[in-house]
N, CA, C and O atoms as a GROMACS GRO file, in nm:
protein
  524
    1UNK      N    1  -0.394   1.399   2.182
    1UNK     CA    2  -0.531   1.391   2.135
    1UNK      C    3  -0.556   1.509   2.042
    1UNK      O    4  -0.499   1.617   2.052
    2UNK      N    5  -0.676   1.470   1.921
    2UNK     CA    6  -0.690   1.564   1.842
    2UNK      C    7  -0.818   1.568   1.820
    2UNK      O    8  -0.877   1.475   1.765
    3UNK      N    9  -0.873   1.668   1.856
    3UNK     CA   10  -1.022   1.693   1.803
    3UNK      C   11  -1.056   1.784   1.698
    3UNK      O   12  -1.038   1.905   1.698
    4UNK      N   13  -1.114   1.702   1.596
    4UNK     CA   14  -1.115   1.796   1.437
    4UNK      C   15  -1.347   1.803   1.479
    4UNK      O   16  -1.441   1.726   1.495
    5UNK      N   17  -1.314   1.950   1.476
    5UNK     CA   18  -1.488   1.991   1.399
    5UNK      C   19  -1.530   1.969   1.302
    5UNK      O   20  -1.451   1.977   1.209
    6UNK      N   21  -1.664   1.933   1.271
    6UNK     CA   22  -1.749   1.886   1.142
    6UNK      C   23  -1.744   2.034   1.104
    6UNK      O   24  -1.775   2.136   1.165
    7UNK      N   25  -1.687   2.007   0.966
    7UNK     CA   26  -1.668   2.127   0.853
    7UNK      C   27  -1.515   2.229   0.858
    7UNK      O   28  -1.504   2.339   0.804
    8UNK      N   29  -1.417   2.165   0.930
    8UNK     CA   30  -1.331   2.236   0.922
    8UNK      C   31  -1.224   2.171   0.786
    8UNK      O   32  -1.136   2.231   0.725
    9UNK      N   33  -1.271   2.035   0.769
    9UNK     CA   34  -1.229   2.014   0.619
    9UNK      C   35  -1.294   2.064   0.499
    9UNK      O   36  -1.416   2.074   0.505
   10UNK      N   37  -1.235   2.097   0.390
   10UNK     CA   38  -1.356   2.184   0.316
   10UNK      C   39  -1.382   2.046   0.220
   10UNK      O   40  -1.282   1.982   0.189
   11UNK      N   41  -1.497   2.007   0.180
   11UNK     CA   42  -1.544   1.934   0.050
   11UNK      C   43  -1.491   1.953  -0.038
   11UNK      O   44  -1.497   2.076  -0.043
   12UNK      N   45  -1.433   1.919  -0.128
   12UNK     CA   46  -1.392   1.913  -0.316
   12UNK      C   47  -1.484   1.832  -0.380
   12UNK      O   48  -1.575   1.767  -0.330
   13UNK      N   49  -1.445   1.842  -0.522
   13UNK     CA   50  -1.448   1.786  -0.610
   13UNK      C   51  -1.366   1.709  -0.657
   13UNK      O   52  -1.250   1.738  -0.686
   14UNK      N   53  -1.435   1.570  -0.675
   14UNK     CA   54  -1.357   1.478  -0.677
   14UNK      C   55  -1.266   1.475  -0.866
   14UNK      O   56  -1.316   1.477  -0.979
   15UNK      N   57  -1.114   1.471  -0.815
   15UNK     CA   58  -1.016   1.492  -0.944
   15UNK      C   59  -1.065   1.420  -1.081
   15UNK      O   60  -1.080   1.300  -1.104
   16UNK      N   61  -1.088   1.548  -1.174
   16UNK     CA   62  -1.130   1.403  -1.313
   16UNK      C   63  -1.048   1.362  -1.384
   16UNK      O   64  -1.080   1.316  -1.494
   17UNK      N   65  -0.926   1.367  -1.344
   17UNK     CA   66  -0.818   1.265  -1.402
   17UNK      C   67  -0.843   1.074  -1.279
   17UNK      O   68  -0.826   0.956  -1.309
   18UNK      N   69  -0.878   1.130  -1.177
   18UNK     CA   70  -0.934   1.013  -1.116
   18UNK      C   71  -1.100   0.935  -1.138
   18UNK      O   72  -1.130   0.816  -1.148
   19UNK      N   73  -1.158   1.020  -1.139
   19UNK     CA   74  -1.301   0.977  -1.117
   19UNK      C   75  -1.383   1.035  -1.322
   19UNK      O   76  -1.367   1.134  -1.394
   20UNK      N   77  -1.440   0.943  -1.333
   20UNK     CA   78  -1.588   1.006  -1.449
   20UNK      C   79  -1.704   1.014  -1.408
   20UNK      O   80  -1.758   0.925  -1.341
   21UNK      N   81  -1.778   1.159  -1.456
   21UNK     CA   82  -1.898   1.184  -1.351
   21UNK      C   83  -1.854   1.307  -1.247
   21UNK      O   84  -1.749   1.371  -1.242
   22UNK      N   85  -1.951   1.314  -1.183
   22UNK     CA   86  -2.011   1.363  -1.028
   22UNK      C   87  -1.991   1.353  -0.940
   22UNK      O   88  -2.090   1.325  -0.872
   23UNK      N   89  -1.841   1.367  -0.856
   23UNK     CA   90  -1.827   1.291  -0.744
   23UNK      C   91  -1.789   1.425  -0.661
   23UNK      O   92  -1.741   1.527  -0.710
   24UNK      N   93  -1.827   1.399  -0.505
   24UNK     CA   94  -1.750   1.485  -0.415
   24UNK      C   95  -1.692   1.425  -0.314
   24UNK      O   96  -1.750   1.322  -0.278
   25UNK      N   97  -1.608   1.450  -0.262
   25UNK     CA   98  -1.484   1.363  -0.168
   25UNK      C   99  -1.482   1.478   0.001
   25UNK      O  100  -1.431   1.590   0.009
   26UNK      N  101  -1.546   1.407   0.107
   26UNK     CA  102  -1.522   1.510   0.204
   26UNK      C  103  -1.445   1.459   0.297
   26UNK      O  104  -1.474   1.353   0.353
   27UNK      N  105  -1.329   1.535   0.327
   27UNK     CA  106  -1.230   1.481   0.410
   27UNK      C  107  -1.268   1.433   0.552
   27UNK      O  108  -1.348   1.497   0.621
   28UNK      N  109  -1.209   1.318   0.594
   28UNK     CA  110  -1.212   1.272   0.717
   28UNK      C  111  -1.152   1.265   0.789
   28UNK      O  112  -1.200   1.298   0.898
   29UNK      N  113  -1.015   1.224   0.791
   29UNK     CA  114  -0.901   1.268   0.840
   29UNK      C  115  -0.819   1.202   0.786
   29UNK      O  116  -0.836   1.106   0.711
   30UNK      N  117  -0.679   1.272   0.837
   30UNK     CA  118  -0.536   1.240   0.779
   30UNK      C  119  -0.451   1.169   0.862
   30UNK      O  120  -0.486   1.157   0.979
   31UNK      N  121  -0.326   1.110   0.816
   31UNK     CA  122  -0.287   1.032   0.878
   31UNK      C  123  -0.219   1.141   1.000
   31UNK      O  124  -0.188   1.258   0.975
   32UNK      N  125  -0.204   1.077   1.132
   32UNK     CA  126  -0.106   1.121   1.241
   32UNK      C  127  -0.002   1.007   1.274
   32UNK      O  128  -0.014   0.893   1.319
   33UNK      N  129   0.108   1.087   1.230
   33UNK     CA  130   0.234   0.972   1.242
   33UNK      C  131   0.179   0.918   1.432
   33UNK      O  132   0.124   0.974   1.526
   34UNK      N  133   0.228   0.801   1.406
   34UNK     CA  134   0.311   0.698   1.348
   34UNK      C  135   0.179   0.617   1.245
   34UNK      O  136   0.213   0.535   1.160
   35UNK      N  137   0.048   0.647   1.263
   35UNK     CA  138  -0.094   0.589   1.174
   35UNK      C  139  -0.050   0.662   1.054
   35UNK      O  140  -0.013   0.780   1.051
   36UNK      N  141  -0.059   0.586   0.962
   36UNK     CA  142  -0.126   0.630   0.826
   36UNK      C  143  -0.257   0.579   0.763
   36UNK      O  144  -0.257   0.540   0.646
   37UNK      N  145  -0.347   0.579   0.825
   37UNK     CA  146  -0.497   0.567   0.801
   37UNK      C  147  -0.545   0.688   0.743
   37UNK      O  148  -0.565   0.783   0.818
   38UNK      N  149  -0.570   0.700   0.591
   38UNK     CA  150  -0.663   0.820   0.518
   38UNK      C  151  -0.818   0.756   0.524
   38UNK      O  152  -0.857   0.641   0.508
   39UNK      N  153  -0.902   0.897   0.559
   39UNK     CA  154  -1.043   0.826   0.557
   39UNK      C  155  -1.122   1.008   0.466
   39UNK      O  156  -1.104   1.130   0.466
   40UNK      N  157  -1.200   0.914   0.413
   40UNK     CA  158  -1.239   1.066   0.362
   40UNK      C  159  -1.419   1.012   0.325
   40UNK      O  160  -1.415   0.897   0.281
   41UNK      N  161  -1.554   1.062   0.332
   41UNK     CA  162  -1.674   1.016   0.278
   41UNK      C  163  -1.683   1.041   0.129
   41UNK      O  164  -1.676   1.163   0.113
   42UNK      N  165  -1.696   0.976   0.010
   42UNK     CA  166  -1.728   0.994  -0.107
   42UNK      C  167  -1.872   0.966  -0.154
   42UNK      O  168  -1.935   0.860  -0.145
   43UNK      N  169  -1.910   1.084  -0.206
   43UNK     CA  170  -2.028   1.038  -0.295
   43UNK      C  171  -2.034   1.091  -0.443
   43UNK      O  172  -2.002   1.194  -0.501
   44UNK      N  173  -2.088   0.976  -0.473
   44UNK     CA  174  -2.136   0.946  -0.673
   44UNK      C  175  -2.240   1.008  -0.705
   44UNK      O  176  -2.343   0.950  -0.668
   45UNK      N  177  -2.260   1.125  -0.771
   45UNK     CA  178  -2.362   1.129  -0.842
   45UNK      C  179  -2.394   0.952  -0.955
   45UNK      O  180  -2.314   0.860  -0.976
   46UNK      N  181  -2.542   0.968  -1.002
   46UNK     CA  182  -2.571   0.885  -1.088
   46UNK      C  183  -2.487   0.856  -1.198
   46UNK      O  184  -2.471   0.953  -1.271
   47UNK      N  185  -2.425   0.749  -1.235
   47UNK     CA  186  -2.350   0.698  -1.351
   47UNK      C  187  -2.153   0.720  -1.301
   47UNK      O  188  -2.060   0.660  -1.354
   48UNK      N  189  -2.143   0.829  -1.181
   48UNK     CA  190  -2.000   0.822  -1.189
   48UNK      C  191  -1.953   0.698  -1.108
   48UNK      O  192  -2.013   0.605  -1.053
   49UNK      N  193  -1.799   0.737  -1.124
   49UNK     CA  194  -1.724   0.585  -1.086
   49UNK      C  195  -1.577   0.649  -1.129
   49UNK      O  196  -1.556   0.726  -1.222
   50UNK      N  197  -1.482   0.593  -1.034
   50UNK     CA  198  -1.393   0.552  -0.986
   50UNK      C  199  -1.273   0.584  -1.172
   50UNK      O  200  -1.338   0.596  -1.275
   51UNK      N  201  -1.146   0.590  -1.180
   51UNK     CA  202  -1.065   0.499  -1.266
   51UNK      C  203  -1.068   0.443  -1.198
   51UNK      O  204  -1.099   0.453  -1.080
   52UNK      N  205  -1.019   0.328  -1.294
   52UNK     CA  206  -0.955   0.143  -1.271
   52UNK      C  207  -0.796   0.204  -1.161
   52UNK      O  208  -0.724   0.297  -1.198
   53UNK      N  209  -0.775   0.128  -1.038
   53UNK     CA  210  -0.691   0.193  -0.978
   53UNK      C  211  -0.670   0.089  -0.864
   53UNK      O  212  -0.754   0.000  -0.850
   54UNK      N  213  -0.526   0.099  -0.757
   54UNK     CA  214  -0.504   0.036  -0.721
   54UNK      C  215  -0.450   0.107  -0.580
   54UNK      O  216  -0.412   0.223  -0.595
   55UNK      N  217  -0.440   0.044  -0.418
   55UNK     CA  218  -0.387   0.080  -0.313
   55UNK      C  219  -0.254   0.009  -0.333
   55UNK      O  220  -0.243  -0.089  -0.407
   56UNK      N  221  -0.172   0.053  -0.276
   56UNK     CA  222  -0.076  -0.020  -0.225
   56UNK      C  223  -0.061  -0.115  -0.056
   56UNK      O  224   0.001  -0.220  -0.041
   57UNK      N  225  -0.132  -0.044   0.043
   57UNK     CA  226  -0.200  -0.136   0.104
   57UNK      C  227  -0.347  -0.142   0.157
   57UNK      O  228  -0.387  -0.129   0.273
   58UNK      N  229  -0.430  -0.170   0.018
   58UNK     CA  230  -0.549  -0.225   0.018
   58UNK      C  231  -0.639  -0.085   0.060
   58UNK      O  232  -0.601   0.030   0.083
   59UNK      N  233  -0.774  -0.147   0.061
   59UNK     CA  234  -0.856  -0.010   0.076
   59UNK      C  235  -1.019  -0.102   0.132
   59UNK      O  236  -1.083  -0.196   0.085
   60UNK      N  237  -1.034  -0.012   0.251
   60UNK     CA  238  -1.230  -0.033   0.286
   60UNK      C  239  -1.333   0.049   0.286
   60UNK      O  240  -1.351   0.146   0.360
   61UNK      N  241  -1.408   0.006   0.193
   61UNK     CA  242  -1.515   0.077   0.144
   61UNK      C  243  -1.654   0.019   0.256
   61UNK      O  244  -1.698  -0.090   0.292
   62UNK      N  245  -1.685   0.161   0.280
   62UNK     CA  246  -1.824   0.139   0.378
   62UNK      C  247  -1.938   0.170   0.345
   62UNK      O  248  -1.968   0.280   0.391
   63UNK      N  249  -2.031   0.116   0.275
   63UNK     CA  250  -2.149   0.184   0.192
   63UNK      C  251  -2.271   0.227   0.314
   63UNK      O  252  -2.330   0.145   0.385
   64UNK      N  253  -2.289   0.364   0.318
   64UNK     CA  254  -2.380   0.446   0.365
   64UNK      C  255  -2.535   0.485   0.280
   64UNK      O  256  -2.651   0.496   0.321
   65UNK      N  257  -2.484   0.497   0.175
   65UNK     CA  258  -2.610   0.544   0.149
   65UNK      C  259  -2.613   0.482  -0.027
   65UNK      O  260  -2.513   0.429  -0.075
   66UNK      N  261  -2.725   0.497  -0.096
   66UNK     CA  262  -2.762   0.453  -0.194
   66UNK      C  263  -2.745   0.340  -0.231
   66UNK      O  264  -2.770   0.251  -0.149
   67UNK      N  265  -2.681   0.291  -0.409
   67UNK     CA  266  -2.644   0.171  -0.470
   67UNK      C  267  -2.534   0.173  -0.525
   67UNK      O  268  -2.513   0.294  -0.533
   68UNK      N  269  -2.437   0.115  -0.575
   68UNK     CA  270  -2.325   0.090  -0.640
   68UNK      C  271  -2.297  -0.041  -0.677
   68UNK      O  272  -2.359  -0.147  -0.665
   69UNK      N  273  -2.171  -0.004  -0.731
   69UNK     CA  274  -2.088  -0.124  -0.803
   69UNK      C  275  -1.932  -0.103  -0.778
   69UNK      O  276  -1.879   0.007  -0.762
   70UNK      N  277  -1.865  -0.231  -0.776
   70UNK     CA  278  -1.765  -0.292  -0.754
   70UNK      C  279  -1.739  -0.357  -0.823
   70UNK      O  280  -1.823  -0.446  -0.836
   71UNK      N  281  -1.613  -0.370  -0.919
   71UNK     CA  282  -1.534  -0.442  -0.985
   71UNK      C  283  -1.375  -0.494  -0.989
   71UNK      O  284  -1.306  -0.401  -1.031
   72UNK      N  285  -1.298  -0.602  -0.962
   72UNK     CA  286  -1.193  -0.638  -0.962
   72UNK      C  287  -1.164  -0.650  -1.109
   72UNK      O  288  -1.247  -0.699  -1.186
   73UNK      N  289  -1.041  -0.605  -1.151
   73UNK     CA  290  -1.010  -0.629  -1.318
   73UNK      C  291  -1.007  -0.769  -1.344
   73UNK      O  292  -0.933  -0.834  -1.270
   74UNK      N  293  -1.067  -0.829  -1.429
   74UNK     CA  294  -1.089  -0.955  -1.480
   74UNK      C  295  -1.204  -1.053  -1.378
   74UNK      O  296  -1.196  -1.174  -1.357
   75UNK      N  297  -1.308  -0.957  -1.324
   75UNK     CA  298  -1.407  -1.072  -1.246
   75UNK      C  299  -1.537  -0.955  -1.294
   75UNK      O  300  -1.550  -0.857  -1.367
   76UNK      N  301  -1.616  -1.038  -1.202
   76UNK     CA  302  -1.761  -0.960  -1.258
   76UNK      C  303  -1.806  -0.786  -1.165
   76UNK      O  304  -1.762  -0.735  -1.062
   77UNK      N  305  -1.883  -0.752  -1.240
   77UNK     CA  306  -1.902  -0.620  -1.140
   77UNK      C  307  -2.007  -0.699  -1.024
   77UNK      O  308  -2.070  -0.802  -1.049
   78UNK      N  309  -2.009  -0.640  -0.920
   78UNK     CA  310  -2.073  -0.630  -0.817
   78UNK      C  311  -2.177  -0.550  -0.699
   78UNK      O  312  -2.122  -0.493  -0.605
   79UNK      N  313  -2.297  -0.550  -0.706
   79UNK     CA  314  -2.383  -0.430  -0.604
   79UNK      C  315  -2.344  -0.439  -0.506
   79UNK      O  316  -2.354  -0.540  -0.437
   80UNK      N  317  -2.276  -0.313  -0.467
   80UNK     CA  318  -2.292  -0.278  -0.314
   80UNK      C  319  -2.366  -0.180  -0.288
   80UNK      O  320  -2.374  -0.076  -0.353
   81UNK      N  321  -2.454  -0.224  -0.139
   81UNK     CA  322  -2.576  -0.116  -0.067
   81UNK      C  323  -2.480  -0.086   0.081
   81UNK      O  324  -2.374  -0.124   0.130
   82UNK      N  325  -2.612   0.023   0.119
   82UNK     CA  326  -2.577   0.035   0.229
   82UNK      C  327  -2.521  -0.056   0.365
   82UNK      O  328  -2.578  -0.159   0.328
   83UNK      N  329  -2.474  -0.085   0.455
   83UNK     CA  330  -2.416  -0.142   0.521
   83UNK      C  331  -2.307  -0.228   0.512
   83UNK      O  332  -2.239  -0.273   0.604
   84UNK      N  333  -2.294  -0.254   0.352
   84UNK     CA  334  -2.177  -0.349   0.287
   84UNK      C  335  -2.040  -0.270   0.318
   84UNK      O  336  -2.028  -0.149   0.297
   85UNK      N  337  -1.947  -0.346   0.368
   85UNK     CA  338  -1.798  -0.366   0.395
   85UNK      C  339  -1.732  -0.434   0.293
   85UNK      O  340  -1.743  -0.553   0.268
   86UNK      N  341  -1.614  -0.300   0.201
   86UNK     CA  342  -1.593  -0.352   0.096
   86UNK      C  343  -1.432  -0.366   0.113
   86UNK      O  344  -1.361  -0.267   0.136
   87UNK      N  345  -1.374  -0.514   0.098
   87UNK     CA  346  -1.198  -0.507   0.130
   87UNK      C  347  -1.118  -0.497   0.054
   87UNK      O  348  -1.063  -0.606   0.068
   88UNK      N  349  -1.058  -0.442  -0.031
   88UNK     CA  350  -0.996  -0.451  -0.118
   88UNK      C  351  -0.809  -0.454  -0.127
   88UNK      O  352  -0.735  -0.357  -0.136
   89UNK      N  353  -0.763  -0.630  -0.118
   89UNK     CA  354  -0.640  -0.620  -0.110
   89UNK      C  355  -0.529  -0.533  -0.165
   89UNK      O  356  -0.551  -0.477  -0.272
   90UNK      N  357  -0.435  -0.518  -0.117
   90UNK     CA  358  -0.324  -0.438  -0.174
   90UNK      C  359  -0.294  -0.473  -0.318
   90UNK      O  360  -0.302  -0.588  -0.360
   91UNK      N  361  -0.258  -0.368  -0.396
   91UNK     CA  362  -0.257  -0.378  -0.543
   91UNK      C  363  -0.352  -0.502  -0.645
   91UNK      O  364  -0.321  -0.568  -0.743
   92UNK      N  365  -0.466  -0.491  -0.569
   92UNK     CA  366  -0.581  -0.541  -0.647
   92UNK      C  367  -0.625  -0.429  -0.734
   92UNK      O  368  -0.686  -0.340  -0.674
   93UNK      N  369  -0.602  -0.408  -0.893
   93UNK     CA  370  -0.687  -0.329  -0.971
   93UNK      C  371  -0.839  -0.330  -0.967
   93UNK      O  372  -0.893  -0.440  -0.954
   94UNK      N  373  -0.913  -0.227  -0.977
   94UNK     CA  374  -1.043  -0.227  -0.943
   94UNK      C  375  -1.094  -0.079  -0.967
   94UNK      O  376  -1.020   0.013  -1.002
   95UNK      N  377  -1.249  -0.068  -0.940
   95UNK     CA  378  -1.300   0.028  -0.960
   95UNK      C  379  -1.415  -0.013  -0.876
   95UNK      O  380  -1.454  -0.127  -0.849
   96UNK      N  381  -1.484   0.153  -0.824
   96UNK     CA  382  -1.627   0.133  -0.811
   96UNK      C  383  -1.654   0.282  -0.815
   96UNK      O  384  -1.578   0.378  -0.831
   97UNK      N  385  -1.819   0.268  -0.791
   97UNK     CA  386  -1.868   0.381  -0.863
   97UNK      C  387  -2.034   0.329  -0.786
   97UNK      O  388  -2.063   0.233  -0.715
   98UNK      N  389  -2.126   0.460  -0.851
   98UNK     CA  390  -2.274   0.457  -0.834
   98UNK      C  391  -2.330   0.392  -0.952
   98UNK      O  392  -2.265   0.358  -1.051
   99UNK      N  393  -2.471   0.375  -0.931
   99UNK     CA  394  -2.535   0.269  -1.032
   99UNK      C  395  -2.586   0.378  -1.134
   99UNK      O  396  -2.590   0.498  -1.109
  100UNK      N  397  -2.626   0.318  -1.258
  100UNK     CA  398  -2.693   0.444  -1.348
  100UNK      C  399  -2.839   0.541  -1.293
  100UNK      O  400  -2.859   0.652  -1.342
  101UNK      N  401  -2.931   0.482  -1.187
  101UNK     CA  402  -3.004   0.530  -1.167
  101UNK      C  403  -2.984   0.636  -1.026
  101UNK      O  404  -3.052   0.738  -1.013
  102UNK      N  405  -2.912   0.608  -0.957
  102UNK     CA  406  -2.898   0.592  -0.800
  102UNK      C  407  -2.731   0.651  -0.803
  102UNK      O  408  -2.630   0.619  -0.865
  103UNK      N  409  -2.769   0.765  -0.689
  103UNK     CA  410  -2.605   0.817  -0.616
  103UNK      C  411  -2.600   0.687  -0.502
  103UNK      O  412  -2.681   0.610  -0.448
  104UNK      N  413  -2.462   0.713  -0.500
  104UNK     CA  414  -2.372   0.637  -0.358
  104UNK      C  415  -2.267   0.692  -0.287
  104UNK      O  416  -2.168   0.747  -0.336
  105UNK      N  417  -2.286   0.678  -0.187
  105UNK     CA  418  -2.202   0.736  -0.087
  105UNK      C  419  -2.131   0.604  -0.014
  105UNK      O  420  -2.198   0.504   0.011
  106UNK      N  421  -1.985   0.611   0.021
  106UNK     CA  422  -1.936   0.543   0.095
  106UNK      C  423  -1.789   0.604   0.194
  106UNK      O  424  -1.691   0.640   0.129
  107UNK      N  425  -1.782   0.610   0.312
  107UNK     CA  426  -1.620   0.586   0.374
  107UNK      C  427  -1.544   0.506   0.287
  107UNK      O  428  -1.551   0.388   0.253
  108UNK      N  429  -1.473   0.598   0.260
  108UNK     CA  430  -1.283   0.498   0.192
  108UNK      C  431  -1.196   0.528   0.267
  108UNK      O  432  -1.155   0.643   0.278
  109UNK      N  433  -1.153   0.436   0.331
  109UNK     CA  434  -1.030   0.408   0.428
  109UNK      C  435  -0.885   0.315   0.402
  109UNK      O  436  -0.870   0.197   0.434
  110UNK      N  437  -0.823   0.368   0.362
  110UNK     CA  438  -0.658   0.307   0.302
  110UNK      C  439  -0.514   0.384   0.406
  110UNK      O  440  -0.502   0.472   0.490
  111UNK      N  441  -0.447   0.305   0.350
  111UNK     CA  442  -0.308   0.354   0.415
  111UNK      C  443  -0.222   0.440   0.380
  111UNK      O  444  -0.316   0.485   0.314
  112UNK      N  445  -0.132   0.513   0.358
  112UNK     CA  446  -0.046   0.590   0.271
  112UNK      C  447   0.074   0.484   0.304
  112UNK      O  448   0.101   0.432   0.412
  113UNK      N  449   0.134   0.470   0.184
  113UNK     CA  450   0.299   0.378   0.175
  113UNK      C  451   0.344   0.478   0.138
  113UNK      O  452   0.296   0.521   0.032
  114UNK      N  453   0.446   0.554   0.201
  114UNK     CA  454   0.548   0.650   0.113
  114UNK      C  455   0.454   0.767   0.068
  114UNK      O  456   0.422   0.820  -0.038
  115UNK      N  457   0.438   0.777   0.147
  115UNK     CA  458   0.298   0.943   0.065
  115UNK      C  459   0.167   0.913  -0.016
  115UNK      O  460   0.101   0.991  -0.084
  116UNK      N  461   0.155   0.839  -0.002
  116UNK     CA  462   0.066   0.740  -0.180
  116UNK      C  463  -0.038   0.694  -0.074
  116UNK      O  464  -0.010   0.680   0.045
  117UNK      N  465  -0.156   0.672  -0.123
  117UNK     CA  466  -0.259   0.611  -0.125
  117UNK      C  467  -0.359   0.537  -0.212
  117UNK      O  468  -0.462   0.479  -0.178
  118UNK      N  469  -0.281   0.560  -0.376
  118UNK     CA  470  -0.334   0.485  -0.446
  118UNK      C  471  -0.289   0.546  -0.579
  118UNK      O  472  -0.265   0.664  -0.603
  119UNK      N  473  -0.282   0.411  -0.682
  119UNK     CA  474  -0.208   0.436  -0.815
  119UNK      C  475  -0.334   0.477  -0.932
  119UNK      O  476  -0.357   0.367  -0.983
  120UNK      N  477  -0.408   0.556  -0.986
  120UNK     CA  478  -0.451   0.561  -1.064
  120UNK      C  479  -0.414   0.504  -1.239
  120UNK      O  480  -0.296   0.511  -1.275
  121UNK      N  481  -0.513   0.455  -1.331
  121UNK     CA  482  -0.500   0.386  -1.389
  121UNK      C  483  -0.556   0.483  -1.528
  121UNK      O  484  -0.554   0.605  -1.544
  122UNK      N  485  -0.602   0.381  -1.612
  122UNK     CA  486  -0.727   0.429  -1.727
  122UNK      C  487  -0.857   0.472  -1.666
  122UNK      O  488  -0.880   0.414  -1.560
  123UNK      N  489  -0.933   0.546  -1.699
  123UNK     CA  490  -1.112   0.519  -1.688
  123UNK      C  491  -1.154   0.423  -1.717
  123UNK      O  492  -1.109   0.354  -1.808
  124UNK      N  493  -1.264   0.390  -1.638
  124UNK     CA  494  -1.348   0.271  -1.682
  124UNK      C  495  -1.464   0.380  -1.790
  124UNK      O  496  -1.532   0.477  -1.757
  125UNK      N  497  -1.446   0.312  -1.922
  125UNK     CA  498  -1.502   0.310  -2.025
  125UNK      C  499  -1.653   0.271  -2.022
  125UNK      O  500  -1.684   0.160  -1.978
  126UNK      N  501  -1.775   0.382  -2.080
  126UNK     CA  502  -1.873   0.320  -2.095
  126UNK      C  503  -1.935   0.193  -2.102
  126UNK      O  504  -2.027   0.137  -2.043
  127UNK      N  505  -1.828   0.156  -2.223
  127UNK     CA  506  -1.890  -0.009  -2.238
  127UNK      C  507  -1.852  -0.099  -2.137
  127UNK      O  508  -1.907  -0.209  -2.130
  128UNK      N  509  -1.759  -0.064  -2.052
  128UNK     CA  510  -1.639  -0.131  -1.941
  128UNK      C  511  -1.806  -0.155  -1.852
  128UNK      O  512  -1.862  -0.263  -1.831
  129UNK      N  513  -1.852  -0.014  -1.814
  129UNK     CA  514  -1.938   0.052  -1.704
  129UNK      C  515  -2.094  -0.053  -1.754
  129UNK      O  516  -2.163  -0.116  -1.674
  130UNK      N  517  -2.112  -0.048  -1.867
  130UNK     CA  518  -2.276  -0.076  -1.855
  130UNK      C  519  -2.297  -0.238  -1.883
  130UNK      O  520  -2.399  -0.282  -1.936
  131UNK      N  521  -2.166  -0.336  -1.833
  131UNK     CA  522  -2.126  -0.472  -1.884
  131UNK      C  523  -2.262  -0.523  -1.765
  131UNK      O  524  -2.291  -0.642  -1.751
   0.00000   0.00000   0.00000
């Protein structure tokens, strides 16, 4: 058994080769062999979001607080609010992010394959963002 204290992970800033915008990423925990479950809380300032990016096995998004969006590459964007459960299959390209007016916060929970938890891509592009 492992008992981790609130605040013994420190908060960052979320990487801007990953994310555009405002984001902070606070750790949740790490995997303990033989689990590889990464969980960490993210929140968006207004307008940020995600690169276009992919799990290798899949990823769930838990919306806590504010508004957002969700996009699969080649389908439409999508609002997610609070209480929404978001699934995102293994190597589904995608993005999400907060809305232009409104931060969002959500749990992201994925697996590590081989050390990895996810392939980063391009940015989603303004015009990509305000479709």
């Amino acid at each position: 058994m492992n008992i981790q204290r609130n605040g013994t992970r420190p908060s960052g800033k979320g990487p801007d080769e990953w994310f555009t915008g405002a984001v902070r990423v606070d750790p949740l925990f790490q995997p303990n062999a033989p689990a590889r479950a990464v969980g960490a809380n993210v929140t968006f300032e207004p307008g940020a979001r995600t690169a276009w990016h992919k799990h290798p096995l899949g990823q769930t998004l838990i919306v806590t607080a504010g508004a957002g969006w969700v996009q699969r590459r080649g389908g439409p964007i999508e609002e997610i609010r609070p209480g929404d459960v978001v699934w995102i299959p293994p190597g589904e390209e995608h993005w999400h992010g907060a809305k232009p007016n409104t931060a969002m916060t959500h749990i992201a929970i994925q697996e590590e394959l081989d050390g990895k938890t996810a392939d980063f891509m391009e940015k989603v592009s303004d015009e990509q963002y305000r479709v």
